[in-house]
N, C-alpha and C positions, 0 to 999 in steps of 0.2 A: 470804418468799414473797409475790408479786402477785397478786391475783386481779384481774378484770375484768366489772364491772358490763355485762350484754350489755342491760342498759336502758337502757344510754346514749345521749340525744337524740343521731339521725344527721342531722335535718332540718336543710335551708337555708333558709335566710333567701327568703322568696317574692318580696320583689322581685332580688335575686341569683339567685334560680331563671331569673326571669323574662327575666334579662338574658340567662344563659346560653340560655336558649332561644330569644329573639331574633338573638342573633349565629348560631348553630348556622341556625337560618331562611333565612338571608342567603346560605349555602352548600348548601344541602342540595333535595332535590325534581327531578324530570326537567324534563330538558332543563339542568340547572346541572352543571359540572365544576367543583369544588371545586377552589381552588390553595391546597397547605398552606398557601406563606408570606404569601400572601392574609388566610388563616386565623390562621395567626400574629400575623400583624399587626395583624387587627381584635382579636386578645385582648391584644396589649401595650396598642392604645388604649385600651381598656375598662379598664385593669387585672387583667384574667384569668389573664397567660401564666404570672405566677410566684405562684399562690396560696398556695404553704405553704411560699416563700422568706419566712426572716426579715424586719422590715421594715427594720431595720438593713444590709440584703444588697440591698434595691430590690425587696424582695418586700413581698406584701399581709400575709403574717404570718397567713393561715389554717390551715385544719387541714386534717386528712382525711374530713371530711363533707362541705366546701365543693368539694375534687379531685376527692369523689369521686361528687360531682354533676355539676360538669365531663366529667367522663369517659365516664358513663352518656348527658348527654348527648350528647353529640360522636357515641358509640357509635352511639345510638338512631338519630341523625339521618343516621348514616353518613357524617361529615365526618371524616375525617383529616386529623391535626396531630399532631406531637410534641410533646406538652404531659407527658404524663405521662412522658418520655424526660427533656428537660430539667427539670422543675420538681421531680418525685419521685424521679428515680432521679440524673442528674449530679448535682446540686443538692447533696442530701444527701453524695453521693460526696467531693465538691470540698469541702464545707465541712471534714468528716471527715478531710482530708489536709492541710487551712489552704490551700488554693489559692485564688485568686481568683475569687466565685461571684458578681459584682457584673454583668456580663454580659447582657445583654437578647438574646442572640442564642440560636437555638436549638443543643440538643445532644443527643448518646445517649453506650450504654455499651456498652463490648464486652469482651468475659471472654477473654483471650489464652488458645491453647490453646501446648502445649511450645516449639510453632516459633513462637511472636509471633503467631500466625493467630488471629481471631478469623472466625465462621463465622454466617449467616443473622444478622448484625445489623441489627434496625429502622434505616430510617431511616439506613441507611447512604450516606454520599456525599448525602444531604438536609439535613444540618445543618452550623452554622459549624462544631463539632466536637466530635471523640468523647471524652469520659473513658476511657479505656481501663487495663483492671486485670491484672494477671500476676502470676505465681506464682514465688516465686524461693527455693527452701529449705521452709521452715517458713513465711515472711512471704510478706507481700501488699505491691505497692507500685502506685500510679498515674500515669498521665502523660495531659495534658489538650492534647489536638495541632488543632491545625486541620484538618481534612478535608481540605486543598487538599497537605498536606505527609503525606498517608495512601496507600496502593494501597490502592485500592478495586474488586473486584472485584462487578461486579451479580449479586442471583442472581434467582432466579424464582420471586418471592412471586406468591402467588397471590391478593391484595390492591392495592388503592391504596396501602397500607402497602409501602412500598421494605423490600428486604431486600440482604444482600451480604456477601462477606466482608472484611474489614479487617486489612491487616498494618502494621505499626507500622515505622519509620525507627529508622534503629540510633543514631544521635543524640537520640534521645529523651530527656525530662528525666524521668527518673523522683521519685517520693516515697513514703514508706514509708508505711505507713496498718494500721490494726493489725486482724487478722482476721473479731473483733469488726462491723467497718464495712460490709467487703466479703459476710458472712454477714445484716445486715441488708438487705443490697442485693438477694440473694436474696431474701428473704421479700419485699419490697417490692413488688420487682418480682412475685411469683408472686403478692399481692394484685392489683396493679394489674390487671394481664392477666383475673383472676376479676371485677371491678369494668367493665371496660370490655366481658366477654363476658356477663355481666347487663346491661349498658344494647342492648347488641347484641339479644338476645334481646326486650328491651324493648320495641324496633322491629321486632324481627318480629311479635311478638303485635299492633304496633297496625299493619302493613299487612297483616295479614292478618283482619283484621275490617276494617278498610277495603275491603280487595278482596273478600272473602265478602258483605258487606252491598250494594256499591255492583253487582258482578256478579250478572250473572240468565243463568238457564240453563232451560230447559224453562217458561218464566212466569212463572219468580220464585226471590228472590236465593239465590245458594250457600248463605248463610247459613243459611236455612231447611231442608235437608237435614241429617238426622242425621249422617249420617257425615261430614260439613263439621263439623258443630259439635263431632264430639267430637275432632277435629285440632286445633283453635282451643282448646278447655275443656283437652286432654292440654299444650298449648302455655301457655297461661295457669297452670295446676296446676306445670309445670317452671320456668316461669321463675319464680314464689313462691315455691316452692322454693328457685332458686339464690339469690334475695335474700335468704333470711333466712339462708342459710349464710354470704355474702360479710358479710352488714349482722354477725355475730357477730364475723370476724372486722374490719372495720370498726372495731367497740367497742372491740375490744384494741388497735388500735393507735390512740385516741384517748385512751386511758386508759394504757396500756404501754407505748406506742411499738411493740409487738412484739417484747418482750422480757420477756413476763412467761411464767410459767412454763407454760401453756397457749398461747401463743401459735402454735407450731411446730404443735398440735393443730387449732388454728382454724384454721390457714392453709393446711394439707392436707387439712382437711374441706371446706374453701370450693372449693378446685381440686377434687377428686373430683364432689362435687359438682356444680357448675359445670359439667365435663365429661362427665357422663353426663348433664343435661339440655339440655346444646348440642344434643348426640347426635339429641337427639329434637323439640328445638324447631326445628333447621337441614330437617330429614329433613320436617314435619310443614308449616314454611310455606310448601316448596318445594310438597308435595302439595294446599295447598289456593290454592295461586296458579297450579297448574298447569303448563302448557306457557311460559306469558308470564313469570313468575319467573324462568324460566332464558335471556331474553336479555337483550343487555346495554345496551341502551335502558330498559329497567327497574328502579326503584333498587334493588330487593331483595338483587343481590349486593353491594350497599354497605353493608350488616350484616350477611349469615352470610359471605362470604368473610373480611373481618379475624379475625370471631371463630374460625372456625377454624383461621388460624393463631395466634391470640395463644393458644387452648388448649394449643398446645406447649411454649409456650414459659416457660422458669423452670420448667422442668420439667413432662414428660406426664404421662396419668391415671395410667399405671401406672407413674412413680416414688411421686408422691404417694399414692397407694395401697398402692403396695407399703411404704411407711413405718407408715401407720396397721395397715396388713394383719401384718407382724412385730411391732409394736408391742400387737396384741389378741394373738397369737399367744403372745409371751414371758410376759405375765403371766398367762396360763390361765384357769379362771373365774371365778378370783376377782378376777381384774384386768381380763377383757371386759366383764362389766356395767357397772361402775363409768365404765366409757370411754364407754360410751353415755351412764348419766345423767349425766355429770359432765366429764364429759374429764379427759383425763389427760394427761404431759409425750413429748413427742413428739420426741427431741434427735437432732440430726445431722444432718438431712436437706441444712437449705443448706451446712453442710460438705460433703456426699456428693458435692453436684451441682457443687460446685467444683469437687473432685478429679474428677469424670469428665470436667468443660468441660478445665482446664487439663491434664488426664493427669499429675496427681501421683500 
């Protein structure tokens, strides 16, 4: 059995903080339109694009503290980039099947449904191309296709973030890759997604003490009014919140990989989580920025529109709930406390969500 030290140092390194927040700088703020491959590009200069690619692979050989600074920033700053598509989700996929991960070009992933269809994938038709996964029997196999040789159909994300659906060429090269890989791929991703909707949140709590403190209303700033500040204080309180749940899981897959026997527990406590204080943090910096947060000269919906779509996705509140929810349920009282102080094993979930993506 694994356990996981949830004291484990998540901090980055302050001058690689600092880099990351300078690049993010360079994109982000009114009046600037962020262009991903823009974006992309100043992180291959920098060294940024492939942080927890092997260094043997052309990667930096970081971890998941250092991503997932990355990501909180980007989030914060409301600049999108497929960085967590390519670097944490193909990356690992591709290594996983011996394909060729040596590639500085960007990519995503998409979970083939019975007909080859793949449905609301990130970054669809945005990247060189997609790792794409299907279901075939019992086994899992992938194929790593260029975008250009994809149908790509756009959907209507309600973000900067491209979304669309992806069908796959019948010439495709498939490779076998063992369930194990494609089940971590879940979890990963449902981390990510919880990691990028706390940096999202991150930047809401700081433009809305920006806009409370710098706006004045009646002679003096929003901020000063109670009912202002306990939108801001409810905002700050949710977003602490979701950090220490994302930072718990965080530790296990720094420590586990995400395969240690609580892991499945952390990772649907971090999305639950996560998603009932989006709920409130989205809801709360809308009403304390007013009328002016909601148009689109304004960068605000350049952090709560991604993050409420990335809360879907890898699965909704109420899968991941409804896992924990049976899970207190089966073991009765003498198995609900213990969940609370301790956690407990939580199996099957990124199985489940396969089989509903792919219709096995």
């Amino acid at each position: 059995m694994t356990t996981t030290d949830t004291t484990v140092d998540l901090a980055v390194d302050p001058d690689l903080q600092q880099m990351m927040d300078d690049v993010m700088a360079r994109f982000s703020g009114p009046g600037v339109r962020p262009d991903p491959d823009a974006v992309w590009g100043t992180l291959t200069e920098v060294g940024l694009a492939r942080l927890t690619t092997p260094e043997d692979a052309g990667g930096s050989g970081a971890g998941w503290a250092e991503a997932a600074g990355l990501l909180r920033t980007a989030a914060a700053a409301g600049v999108a980039v497929p960085f967590a598509e390519t670097d944490l989700l193909a990356g690992p996929l591709r290594r996983a099947a011996g394909l060729d991960d040596f590639s500085g070009a960007t990519a995503t992933v998409a979970v083939l449904n019975a007909s080859g269809t793949a449905h609301q994938v990130a970054w669809a038709d945005a990247t060189a191309s997609v790792v794409c996964v299907r279901r075939v029997g019992d086994r899992y196999e992938v194929a790593d296709i260029p975008t250009d040789r994809l149908t790509v159909t756009p959907g209507e994300g309600v973000s900067a973030v491209p979304t669309g659906s992806v069908t796959v060429p019948r010439d495709a090269d498939w490779t076998p890759i063992d369930a194990t890989a494609v089940e971590a791929l879940v979890l990963r991703g449902s981390l990510v997604r919880a990691v990028q909707c706390v940096g999202a949140m991150e930047g809401m709590l700081a433009s809305a003490i920006a806009h409370t403190t710098a706006r004045t209303q009646f002679g003096r700033a929003l901020a000063r009014f109670q009912s202002v500040q306990n939108l801001v204080v409810d905002l700050a309180a949710e977003t602490v919140l979701a950090r220490a749940a994302v930072d718990a899981a965080l530790a296990d897959a720094l420590t586990d990989d995400l395969a240690g026997e609580l892991s499945g527990f952390r990772v649907a406590v971090a999305r639950s989580v996560v998603s009932q204080a989006l709920a409130v943090a989205v809801r709360n910096v809308h009403q304390a920025h007013g009328a002016i947060g909601t148009t689109h000269e304004h960068t605000l919906h350049r952090v709560t529109l991604p993050a409420l779509q990335w809360r879907s996705e890898f699965g909704s509140a109420a899968f991941w709930e409804g896992f924990l929810g049976r899970t207190a349920v089966a073991g009765g009282m003498a198995g609900a406390w213990p969940m609370v102080v301790e956690g407990t094993r939580v199996d099957g979930a990124a199985a489940a969500w396969l089989e509903a993506v792919t219709g096995a």
